[in-house]
C-alpha positions as CSV (number, residue, x, y, z in Angstrom):
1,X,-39.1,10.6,21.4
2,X,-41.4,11.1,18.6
3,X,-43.2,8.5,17.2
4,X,-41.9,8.8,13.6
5,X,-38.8,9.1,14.7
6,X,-38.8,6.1,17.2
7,X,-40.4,4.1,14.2
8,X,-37.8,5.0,12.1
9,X,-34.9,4.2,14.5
10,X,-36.8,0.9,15.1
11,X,-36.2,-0.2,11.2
12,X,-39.8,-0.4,10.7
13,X,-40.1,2.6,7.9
14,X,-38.9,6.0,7.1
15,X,-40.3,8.9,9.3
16,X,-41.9,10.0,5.9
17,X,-43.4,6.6,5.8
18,X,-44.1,6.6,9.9
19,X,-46.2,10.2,9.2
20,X,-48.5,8.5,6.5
21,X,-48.7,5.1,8.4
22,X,-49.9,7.5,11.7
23,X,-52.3,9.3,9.7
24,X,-53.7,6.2,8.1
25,X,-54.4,4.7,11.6
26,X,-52.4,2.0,11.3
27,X,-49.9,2.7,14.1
28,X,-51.0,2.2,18.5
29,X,-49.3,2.9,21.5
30,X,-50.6,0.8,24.3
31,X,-53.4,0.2,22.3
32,X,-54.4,3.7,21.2
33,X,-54.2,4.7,17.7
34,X,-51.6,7.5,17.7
35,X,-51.7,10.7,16.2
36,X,-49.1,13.1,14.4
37,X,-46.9,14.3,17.4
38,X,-47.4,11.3,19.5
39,X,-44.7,11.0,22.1
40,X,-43.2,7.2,23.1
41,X,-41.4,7.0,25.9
42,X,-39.8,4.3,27.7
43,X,-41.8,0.6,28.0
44,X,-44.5,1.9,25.6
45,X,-45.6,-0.6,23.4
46,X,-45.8,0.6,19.8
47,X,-47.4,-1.6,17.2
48,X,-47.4,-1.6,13.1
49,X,-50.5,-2.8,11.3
50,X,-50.7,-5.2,14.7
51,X,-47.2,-6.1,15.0
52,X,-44.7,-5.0,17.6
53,X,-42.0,-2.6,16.7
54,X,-39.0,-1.2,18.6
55,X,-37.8,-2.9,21.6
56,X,-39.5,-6.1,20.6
57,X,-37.4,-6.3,17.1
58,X,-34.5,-7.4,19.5
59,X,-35.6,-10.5,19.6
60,X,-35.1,-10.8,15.3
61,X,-32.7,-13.3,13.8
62,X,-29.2,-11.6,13.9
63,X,-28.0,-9.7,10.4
64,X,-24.5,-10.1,9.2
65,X,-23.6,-8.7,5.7
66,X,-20.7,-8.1,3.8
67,X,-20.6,-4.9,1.3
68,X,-18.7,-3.7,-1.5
69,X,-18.8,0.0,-0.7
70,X,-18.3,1.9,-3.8
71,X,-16.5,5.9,-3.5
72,X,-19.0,8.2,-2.3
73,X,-21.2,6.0,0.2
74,X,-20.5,7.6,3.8
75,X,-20.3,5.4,6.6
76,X,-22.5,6.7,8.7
77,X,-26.0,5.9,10.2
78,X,-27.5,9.8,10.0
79,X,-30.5,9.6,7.7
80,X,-30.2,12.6,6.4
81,X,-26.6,12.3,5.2
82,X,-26.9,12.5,1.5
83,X,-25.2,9.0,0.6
84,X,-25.4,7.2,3.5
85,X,-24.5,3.7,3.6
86,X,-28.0,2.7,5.4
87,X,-30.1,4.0,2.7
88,X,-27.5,2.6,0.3
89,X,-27.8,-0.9,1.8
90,X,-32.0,-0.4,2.5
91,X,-32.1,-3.6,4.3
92,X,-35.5,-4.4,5.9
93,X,-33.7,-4.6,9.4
94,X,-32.1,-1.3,11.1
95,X,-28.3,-2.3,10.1
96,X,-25.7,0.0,10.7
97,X,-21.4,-0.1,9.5
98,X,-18.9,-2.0,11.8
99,X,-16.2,0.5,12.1
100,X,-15.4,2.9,9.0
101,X,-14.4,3.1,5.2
102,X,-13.6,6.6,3.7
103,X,-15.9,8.1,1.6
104,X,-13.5,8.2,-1.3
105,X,-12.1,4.7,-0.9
106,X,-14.6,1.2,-1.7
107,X,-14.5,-2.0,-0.7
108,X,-15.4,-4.6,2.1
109,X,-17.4,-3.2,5.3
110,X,-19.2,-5.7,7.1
111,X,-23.2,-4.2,8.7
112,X,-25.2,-5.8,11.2
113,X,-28.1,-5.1,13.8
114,X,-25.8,-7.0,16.3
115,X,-24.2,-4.6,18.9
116,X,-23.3,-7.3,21.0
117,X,-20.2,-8.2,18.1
118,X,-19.1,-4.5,17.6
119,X,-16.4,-4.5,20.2
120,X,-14.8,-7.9,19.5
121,X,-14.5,-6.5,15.8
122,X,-13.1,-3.1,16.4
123,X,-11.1,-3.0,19.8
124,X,-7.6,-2.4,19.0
125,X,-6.4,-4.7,21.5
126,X,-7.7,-7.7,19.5
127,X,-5.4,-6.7,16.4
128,X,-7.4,-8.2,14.0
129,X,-6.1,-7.6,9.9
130,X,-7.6,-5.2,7.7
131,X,-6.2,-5.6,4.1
132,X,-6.0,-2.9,1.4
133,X,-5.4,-2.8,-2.3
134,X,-3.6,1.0,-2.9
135,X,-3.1,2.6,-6.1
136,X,-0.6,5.6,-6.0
137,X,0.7,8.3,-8.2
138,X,4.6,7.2,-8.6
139,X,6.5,3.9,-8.7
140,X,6.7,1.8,-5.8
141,X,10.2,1.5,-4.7
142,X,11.9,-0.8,-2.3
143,X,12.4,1.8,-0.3
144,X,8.7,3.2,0.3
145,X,7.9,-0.4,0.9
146,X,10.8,-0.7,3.9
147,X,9.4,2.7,5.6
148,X,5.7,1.9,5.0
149,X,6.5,-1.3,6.6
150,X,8.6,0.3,9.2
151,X,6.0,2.9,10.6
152,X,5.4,6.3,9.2
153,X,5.4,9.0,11.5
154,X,2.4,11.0,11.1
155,X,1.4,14.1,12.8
156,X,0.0,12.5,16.0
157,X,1.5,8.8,16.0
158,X,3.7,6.8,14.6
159,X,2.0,3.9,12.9
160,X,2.6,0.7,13.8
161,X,4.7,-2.4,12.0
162,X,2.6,-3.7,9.0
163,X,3.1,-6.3,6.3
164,X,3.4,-4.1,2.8
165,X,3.7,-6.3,-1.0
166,X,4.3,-4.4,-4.2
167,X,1.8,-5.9,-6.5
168,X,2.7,-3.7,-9.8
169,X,4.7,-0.3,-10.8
170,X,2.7,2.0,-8.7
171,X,0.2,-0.9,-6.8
172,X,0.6,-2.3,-3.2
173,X,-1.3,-4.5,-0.3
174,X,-0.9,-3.4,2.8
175,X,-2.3,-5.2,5.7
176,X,-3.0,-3.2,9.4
177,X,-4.0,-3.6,12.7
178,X,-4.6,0.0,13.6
179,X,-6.9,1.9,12.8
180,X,-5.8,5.6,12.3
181,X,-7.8,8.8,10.9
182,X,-7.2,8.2,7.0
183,X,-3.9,5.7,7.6
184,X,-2.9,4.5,4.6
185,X,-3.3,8.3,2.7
186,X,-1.4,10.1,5.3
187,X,1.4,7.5,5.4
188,X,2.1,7.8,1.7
189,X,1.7,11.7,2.2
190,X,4.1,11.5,4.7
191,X,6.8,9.6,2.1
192,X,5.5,11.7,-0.9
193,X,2.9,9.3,-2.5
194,X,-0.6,10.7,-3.1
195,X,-3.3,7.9,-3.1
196,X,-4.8,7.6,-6.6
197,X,-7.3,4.4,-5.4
198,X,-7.5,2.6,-2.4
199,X,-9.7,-0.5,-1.9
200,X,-10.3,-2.6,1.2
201,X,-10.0,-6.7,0.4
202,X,-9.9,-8.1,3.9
203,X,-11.3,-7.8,8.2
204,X,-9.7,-10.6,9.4
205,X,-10.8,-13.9,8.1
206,X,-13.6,-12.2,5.8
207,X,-12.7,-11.6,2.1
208,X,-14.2,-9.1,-0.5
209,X,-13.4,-11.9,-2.9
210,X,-15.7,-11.8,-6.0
211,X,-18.3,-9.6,-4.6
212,X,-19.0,-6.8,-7.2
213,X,-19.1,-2.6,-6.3
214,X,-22.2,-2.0,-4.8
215,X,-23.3,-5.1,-4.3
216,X,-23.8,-7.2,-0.8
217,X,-23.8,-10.2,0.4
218,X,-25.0,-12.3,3.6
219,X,-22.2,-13.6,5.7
220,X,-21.9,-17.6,5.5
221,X,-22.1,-19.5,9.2
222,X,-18.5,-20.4,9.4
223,X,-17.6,-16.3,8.8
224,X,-20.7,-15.6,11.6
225,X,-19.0,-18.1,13.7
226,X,-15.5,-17.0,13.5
227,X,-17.0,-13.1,14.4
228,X,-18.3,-14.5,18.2
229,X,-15.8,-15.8,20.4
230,X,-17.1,-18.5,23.1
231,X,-18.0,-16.7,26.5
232,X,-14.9,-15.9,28.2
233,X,-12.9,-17.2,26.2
234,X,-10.8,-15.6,23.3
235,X,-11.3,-16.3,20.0
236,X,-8.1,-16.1,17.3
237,X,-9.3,-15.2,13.8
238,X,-8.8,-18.6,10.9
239,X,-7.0,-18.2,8.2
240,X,-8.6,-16.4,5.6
241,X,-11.6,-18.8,3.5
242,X,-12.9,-18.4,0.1
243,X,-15.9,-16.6,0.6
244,X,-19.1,-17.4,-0.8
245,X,-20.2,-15.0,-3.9
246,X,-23.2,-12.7,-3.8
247,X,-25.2,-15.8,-4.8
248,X,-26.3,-16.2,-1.3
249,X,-29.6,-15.5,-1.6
250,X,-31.5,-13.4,-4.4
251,X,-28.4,-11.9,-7.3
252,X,-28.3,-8.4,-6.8
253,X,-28.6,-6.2,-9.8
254,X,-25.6,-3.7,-10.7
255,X,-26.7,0.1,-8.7
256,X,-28.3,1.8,-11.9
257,X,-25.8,-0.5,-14.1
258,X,-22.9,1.7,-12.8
259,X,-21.0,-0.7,-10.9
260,X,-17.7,-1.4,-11.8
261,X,-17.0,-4.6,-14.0
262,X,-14.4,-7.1,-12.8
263,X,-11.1,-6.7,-14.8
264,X,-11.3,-3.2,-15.9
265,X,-8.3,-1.3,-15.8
266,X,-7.7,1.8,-12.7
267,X,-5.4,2.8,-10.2
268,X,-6.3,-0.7,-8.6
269,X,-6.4,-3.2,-11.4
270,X,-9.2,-5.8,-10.9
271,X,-12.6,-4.5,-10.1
272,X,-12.0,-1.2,-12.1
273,X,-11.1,2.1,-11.2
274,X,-12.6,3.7,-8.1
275,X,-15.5,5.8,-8.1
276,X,-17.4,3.4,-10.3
277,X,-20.3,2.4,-8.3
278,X,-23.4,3.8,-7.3
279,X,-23.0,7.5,-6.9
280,X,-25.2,9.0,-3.8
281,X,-28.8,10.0,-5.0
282,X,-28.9,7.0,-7.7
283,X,-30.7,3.5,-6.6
284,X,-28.6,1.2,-5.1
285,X,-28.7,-3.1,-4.9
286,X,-31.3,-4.9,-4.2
287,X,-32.0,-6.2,-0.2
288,X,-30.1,-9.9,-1.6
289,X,-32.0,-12.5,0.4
290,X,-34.7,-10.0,1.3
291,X,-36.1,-9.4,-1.4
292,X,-35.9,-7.7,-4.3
293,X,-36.9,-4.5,-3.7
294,X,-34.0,-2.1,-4.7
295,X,-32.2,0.6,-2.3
296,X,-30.7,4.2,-2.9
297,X,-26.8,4.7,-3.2
């Protein structure tokens, strides 16, 4: 591998940032400074300014935060991905998304450089809740609730039994344990509803609560704790808590003062209407408890 690339991959700095750090002789492997087109391989040992990089940032404190993904951030850990949630985020650890949020819906999507809690979160055996705010083009009736509720059938499955609440004329919750290709916008596609907004509100016992578009948060202990089963042993989520506001650690500033007030109108009431944070190629929030340097939505 490269060295800029391993750097970059490592969460130390960019590759642009690795190719000036190289050329200013601040980078070794095994002791020798490295040059442009240095190659790392496996048990090399790759220091920054003096400190160990790579492999060695394993041993880091664990990072678990909670975002408010605004439309247009793609999930998706590919630098080069105009938009992506990484660069969105720029936290000084090498974070990446647990699981997926479509790039035209927002809301909660946890991050962390903790592969070890991936599985427990996502594996479809575990059935943990997901729950969605949907705004839609027509009135919700009691019978699109009932068949929503039901299982739609869809063009390769037939989704599963799920809690649905009409929350307004055309606004509904819906809460799932599966984890289809674009669910919630097929099934009303399916009964003749096109999604006008769709935010996500809840993973299991983790709430988007106050937390503005764009804007992240650290996870609190008892959320952490709740996330990590004992060994061998499996863990059922709590009920849902309170979360903690965005006040856990440094405020984070509004992305370029676009994000999306609380009690606006929209398709989805609180929070205003989708589409309203950051847009891709404008700065995003600040790194929270980090620091303040700010990121790039």
């Amino acid at each position: 591998m490269r060295l800029n690339k391993y750097l970059s991959e490592s969460g130390a700095c960019s590759r642009r940032e690795a190719d000036t750090f190289i050329e200013e002789g601040r980078v070794t492997v095994n002791g020798t400074p490295a040059v442009l087109g240095t190659q790392v391989n496996e048990g090399d040992e790759v220091k920054l300014d003096g400190s160990p990089v790579g492999s060695a940032r394993k041993n880091v404190k664990p990072v678990y935060i909670a975002l408010n993904k605004p439309v247009g951030i793609t999930c998706t850990t590919e630098r080069h991905v105009e938009g992506n949630i990484v660069d969105f985020v720029d936290h000084p650890e090498r974070v990446f998304p647990i699981g997926r949020l479509d790039k035209d819906s927002e809301g909660l999507i946890l991050l962390t450089n903790d592969g070890d809690i991936v599985n427990e979160v996502l594996r479809a055996e575990h059935h943990h809740e997901k729950e969605y705010v949907v705004g839609v083009d027509r009135a919700v009736t009691p019978e699109f609730l009932t068949a929503m509720a039901s299982g739609v059938r869809l063009s390769d499955a037939t989704t599963k039994k799920c809690k649905v609440e009409k929350l307004g004329a055309k606004l509904f919750k819906i809460t799932l344990t599966q984890g289809l290709n674009r669910q919630i916008r097929r099934m009303c596609e399916a009964l003749g509803y096109t999604v006008e907004g769709l935010r996500r509100v809840r993973i299991m016992h983790i709430q988007l609560g106050s937390l503005a578009v764009g804007r992240w948060r650290n996870l609190n202990d008892h959320e952490i704790a709740a996330l990590l089963p004992p060994a061998g042993q499996p863990k059922q989520p709590p009920r849902p808590q309170p979360q903690q506001p965005q006040r856990q650690g440094h405020p984070q500033k509004p992305a370029s003062g676009r994000g999306a007030p609380p009690g606006r109108g929209g398709p989805l009431g609180r929070g205003g209407p989708p589409g309203r944070g950051a847009p891709p190629g404008k700065r995003g929030p600040s790194r929270g408890s980090h620091g303040s340097r700010r990121g790039r939505g």
